[in-house]
C-alpha positions in Angstrom: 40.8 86.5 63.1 43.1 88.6 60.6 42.1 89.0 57.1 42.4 85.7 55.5 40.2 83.8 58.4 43.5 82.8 60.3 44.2 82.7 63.2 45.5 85.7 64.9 49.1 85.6 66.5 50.6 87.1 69.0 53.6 85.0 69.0 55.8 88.5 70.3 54.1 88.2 73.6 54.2 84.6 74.3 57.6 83.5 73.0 59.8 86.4 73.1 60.4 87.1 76.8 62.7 89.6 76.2 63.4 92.0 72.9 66.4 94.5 72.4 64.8 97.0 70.3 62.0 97.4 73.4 64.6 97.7 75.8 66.2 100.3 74.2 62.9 102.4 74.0 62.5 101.2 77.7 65.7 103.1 78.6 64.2 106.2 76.8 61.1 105.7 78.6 63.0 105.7 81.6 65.3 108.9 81.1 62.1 110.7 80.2 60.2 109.4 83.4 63.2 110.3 85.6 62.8 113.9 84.2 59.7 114.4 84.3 58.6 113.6 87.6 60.5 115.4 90.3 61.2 111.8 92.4 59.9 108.7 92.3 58.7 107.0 96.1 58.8 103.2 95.5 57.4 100.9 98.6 56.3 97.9 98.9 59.2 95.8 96.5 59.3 93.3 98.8 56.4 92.4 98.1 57.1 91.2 94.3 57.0 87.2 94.1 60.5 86.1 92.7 60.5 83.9 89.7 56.4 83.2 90.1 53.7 84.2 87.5 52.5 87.7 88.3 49.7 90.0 87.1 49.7 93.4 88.1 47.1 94.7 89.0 47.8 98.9 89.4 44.9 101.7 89.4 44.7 103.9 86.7 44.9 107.5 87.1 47.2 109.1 84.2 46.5 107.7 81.3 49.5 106.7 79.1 51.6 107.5 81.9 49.8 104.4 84.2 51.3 101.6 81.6 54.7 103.7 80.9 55.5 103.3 84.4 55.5 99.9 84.7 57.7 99.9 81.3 60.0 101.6 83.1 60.5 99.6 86.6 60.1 96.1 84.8 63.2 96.7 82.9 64.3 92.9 83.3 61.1 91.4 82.7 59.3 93.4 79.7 55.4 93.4 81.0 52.9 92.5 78.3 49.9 94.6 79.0 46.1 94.0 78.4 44.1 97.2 76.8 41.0 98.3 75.4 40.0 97.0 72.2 39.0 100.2 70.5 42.2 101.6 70.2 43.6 98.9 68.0 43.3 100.8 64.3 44.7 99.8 61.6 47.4 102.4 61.7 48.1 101.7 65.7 48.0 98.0 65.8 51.5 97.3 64.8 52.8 100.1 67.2 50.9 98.5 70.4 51.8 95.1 69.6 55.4 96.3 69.6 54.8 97.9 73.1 53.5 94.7 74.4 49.8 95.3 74.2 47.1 92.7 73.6 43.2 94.2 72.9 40.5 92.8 75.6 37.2 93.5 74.1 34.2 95.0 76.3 30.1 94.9 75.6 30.3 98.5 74.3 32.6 96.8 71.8 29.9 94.6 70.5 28.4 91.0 72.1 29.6 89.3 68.6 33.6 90.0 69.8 33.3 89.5 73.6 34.4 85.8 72.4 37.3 86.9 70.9 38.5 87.1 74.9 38.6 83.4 75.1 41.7 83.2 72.7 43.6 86.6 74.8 42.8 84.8 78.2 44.2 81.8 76.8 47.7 83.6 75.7 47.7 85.1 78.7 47.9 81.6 80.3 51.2 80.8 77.9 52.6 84.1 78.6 52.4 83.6 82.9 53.4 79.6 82.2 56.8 81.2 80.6 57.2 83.8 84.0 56.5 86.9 82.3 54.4 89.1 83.8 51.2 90.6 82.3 49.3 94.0 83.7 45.7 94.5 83.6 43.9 97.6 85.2 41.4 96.4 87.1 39.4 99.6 87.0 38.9 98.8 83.6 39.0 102.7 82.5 40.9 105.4 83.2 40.0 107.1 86.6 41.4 110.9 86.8 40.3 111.2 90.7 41.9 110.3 93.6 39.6 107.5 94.4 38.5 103.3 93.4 36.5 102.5 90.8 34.4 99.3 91.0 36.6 96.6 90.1 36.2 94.1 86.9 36.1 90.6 86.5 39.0 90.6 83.8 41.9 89.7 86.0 40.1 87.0 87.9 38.8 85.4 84.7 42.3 85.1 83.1 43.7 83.7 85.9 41.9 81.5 88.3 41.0 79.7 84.5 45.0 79.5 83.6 45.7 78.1 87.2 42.9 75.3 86.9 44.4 73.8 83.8 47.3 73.6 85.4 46.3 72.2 88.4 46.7 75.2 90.4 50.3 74.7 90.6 51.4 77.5 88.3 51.4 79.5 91.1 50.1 82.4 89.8 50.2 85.9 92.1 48.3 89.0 91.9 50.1 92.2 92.7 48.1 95.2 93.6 49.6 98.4 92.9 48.5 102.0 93.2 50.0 105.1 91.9 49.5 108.3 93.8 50.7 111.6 92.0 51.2 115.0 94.2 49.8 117.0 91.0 49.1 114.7 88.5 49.0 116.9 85.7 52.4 119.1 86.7 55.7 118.6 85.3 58.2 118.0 88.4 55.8 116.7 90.7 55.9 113.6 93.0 55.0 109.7 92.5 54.2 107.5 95.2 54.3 103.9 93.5 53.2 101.2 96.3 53.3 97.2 95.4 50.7 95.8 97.8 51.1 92.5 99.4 50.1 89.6 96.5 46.7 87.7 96.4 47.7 83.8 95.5 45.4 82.9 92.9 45.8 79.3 94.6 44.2 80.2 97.6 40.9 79.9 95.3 41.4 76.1 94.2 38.4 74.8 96.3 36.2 77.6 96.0 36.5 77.7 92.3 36.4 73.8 91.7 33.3 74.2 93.7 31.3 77.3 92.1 33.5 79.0 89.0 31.5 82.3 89.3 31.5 82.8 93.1 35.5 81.9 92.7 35.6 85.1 90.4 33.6 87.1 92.4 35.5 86.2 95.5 39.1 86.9 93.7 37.5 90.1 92.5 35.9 91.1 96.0 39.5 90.5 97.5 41.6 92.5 95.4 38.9 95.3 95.5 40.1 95.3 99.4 43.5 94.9 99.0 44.0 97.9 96.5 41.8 99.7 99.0 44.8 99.1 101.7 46.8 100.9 99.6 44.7 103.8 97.7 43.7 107.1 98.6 40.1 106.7 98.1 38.4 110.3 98.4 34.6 109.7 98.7 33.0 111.2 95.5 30.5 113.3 97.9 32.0 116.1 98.9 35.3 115.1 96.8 36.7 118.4 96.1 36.4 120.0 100.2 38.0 116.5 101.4 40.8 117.0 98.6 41.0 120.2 100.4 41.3 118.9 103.4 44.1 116.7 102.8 46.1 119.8 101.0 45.6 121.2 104.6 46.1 119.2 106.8 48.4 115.9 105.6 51.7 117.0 105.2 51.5 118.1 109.4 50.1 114.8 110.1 53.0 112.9 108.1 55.6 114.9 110.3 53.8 113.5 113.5 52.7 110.2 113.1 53.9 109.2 109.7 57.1 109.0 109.2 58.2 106.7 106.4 58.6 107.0 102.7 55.1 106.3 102.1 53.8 108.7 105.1 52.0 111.1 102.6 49.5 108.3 101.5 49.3 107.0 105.3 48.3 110.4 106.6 46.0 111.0 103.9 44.1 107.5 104.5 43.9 109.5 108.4 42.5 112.3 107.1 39.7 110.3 105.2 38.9 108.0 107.6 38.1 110.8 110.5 36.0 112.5 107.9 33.7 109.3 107.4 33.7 109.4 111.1 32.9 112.8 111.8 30.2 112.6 108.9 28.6 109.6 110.8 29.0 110.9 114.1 29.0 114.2 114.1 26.6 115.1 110.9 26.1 119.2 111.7 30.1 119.6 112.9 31.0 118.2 109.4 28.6 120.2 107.5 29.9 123.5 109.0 33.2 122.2 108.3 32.4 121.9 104.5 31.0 124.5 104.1 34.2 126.6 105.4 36.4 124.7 102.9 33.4 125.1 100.3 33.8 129.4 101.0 37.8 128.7 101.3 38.2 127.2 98.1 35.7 129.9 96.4 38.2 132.5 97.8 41.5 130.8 96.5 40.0 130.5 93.1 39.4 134.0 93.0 42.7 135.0 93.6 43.8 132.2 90.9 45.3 129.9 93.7 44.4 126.5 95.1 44.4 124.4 98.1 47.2 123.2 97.1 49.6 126.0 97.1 48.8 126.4 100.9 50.7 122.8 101.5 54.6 124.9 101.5 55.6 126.5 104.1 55.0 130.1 104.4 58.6 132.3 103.3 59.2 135.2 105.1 59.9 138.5 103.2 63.5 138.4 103.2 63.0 134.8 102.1 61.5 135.8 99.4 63.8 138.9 97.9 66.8 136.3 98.4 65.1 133.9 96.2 64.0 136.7 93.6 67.3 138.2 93.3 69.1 134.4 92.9 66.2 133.6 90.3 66.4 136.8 88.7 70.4 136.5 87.8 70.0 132.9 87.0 67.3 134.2 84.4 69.5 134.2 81.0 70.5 130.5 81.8 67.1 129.7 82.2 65.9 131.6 79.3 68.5 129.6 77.0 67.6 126.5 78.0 63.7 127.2 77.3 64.8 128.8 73.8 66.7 126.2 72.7 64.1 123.6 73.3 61.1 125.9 72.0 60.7 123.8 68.5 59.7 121.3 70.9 57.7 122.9 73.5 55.6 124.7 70.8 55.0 121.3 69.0 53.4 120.2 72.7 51.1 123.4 72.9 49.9 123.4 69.9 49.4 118.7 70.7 47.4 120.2 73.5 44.8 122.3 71.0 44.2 119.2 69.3 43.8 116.7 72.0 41.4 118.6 73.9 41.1 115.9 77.0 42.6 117.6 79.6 43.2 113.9 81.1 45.7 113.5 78.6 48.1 116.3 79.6 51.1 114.4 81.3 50.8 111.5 78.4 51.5 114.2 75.5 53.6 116.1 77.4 55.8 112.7 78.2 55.5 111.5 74.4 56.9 115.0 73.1 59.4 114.1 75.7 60.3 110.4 74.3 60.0 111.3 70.3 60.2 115.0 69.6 62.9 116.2 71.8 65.6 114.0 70.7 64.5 114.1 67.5 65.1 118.2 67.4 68.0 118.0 70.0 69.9 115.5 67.0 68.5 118.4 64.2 70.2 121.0 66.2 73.4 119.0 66.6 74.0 118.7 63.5 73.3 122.2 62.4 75.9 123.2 64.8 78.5 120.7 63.9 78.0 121.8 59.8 77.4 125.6 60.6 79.9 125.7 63.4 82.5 122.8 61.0 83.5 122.0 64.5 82.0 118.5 66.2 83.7 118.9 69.5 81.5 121.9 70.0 78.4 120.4 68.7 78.9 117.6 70.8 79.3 119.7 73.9 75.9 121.9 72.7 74.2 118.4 72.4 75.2 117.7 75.8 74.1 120.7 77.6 70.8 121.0 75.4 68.8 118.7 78.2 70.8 120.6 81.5 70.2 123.8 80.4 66.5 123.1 79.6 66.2 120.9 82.6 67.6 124.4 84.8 64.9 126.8 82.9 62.2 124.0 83.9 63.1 124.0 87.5 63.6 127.9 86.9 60.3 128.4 85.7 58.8 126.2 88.7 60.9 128.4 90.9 59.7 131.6 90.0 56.1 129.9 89.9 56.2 129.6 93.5 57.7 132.7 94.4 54.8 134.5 92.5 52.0 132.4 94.3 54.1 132.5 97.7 53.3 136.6 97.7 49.5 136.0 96.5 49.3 133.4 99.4 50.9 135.7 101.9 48.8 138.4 100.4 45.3 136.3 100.8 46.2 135.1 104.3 46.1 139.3 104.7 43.3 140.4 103.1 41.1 137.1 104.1 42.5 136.7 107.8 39.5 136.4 109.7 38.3 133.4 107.0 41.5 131.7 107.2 41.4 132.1 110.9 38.2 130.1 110.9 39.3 127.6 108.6 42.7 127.1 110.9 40.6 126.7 113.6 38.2 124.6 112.2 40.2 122.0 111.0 43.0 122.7 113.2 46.4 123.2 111.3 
């Protein structure tokens, strides 16, 4: 209800399929995606019903970054998206509602608003009648690790509901999706994006005209093992030596057996499932493999490095002066690039001090990158144009401003991993006969 007892509208969702001023912050979105994450792996499009009600159904690992993605590949379609209701204040309602969102309310919200659903459910039901799709995460909160959360009975409540007063012939299809990020955290690192094959909400017409709950628990049940075809789900015992295991071991196993785009999730998925089955089977054997990741990780740490960084391949020493003396003449482009862009970057440190959730990295980082950035880049631009009195070569210095900072991004990476290439070849050194064990152990 808004403030005079009406009702509330969300009229933007359900009758305006499609709005210019969101597409052009959808193509910013985009450009700032594209940058920001070294490549994008997409599988699984086929799987996307054409011209057919869908809910997306994606796990939620990065926060902001979860919902801007599927901004940015629903470019066609703008995706209205279901949220918690506790972060629609007063000063951020009118922004979400421009982005699409509509508030779900939760029992930690209070019992008195958990009705307040019924009228959301019932938009959603007008929005999927008009073919536009709507995400909700099933999770239900934001999950940081690599790993399923129980599902909720959100999705299956909106729609098994919207189908049955339509007769089931809406035709309404759940898509699972699961996002998979190399280092979630990192700037230029990889996403593995991975449309699973669609539940058809249909398929629940007899059950659900039979017994409405079990129908929901059913839908819910399903997608649960759907998603799980598609997620990495790390057990939480033990979570950080598995993780390590996978840094070990699944990029070997992807060369041999897994092939394809997505063969970094597939070997992964390998790696877990022969762990649950040496854990069964083998109880002591994976004990005393544990605890050798458990001592292998306390030694990485101490020399400031993770499992992780043990996934490249090793550079010889020659390798390594090449790359040096290439980085090191290449340094004055770099360092103009990160100059020229400091305003900005200092702006995002200093964003980081204040929101101290380190979940939340990648979202501010990505925000800087969508509002503050072009904002200074235009600032800059036209100081140079007025200092300069010459456009051309502001225009030119515009230009450039996002290659050259691009480069001393890259750069910086670069000379990252030179730096932890010669404390990796020095551990491997100093802790040979550990890293011995752990080779033979888990055999790399």
């Amino acid at each position: 209800m808004d403030k005079k007892g009406g009702k509330k509208s969300f009229d933007n969702f359900t009758f305006k399929k499609w709005g210019l001023s969101y597409f052009l912050s959808q193509l910013l979105v985009n450009s700032v995606l594209r940058l920001h994450f070294r490549k994008f792996v997409i599988t699984g499009k086929e799987n996307i019903p054409h011209g057919k009600p869908i809910i997306y159904a994606p796990t939620h690992r990065n926060a902001l970054i979860d919902a801007l993605i599927l901004v940015y590949k629903n470019v066609k379609n703008q995706v209205v998206f279901l949220a918690r209701a506790d972060i629609f204040k007063k000063k951020t309602e009118k922004i979400l509602h421009f982005l699409r969102i509509m508030p779900v309310y939760r029992i930690r919200d209070g019992k008195e608003n958990l009705s307040k659903n019924q009228e959301i459910f019932e938009q959603c039901g007008v929005i999927l009648k008009k073919r536009n799709p709507i995400c909700l995460f099933p999770e239900a909160r934001f999950n940081p690790y690599q790993n399923l959360l129980p599902l909720q009975k959100a999705i299956p409540r909106i729609a098994l509901p919207t189908e049955a007063k339509n007769d089931f012939e809406l035709d309404t299809h759940i898509v699972p999706m699961a996002f998979y990020y190399t280092a979630k955290d990192s700037f230029l690192s990889d996403l593995y994006i991975t449309y699973g094959k669609p539940l058809k909400v249909a398929d629940y017409k007899k059950l659900y005209l039979r017994d409405e709950n079990q129908a929901i628990n059913q839908l819910r049940n399903d997608m649960d093992a759907r998603l799980r075809e598609y997620v990495v789900d790390i057990p939480e015992e033990d979570y950080e030596e598995i993780s390590a295991w996978i840094d070990l071991k699944a990029k070997e196993l992807k060369r041999k057996s897994f092939p394809g785009q997505d063969g970094i999730i597939r070997a992964s998925q390998q790696i877990i499932s022969e762990v649950k089955e040496l854990k069964e089977n083998k109880p002591k054997e994976y004990v005393e493999k544990i605890n050798i990741l458990k001592n292998l990780i306390n030694s990485l740490n101490s020399k400031g490095l993770s499992t992780k960084d043990l996934r490249n391949k090793t550079l010889s020493s020659s390798s390594i002066i090449n790359r040096t003396l290439l980085l090191t003449l290449t340094f004055p482009i770099a360092l103009i690039g990160i100059l020229n862009t400091v305003f900005p970057i200092l702006i995002y440190k200093k964003l980081l001090k204040v929101v101290k959730d380190k979940q939340f990295i990648s979202s501010i980082r990505v925000v800087c990158g969508i509002f503050i950035v072009p904002l200074f880049y235009i600032i800059q631009f036209l100081l140079v144009g007025i200092i300069c009195g010459n456009w051309t070569i502001a225009l030119i210095y515009l230009l450039s401003s996002p290659i050259l900072f691009y480069f001393g991004s890259y750069w910086r990476k670069w000379w990252k991993g030179i730096i932890k290439m010669k404390s990796i070849r020095s551990f491997k050194k100093e802790k040979k006969e550990a890293w011995m064990e752990v080779v033979e152990s888990l055999r790399i």
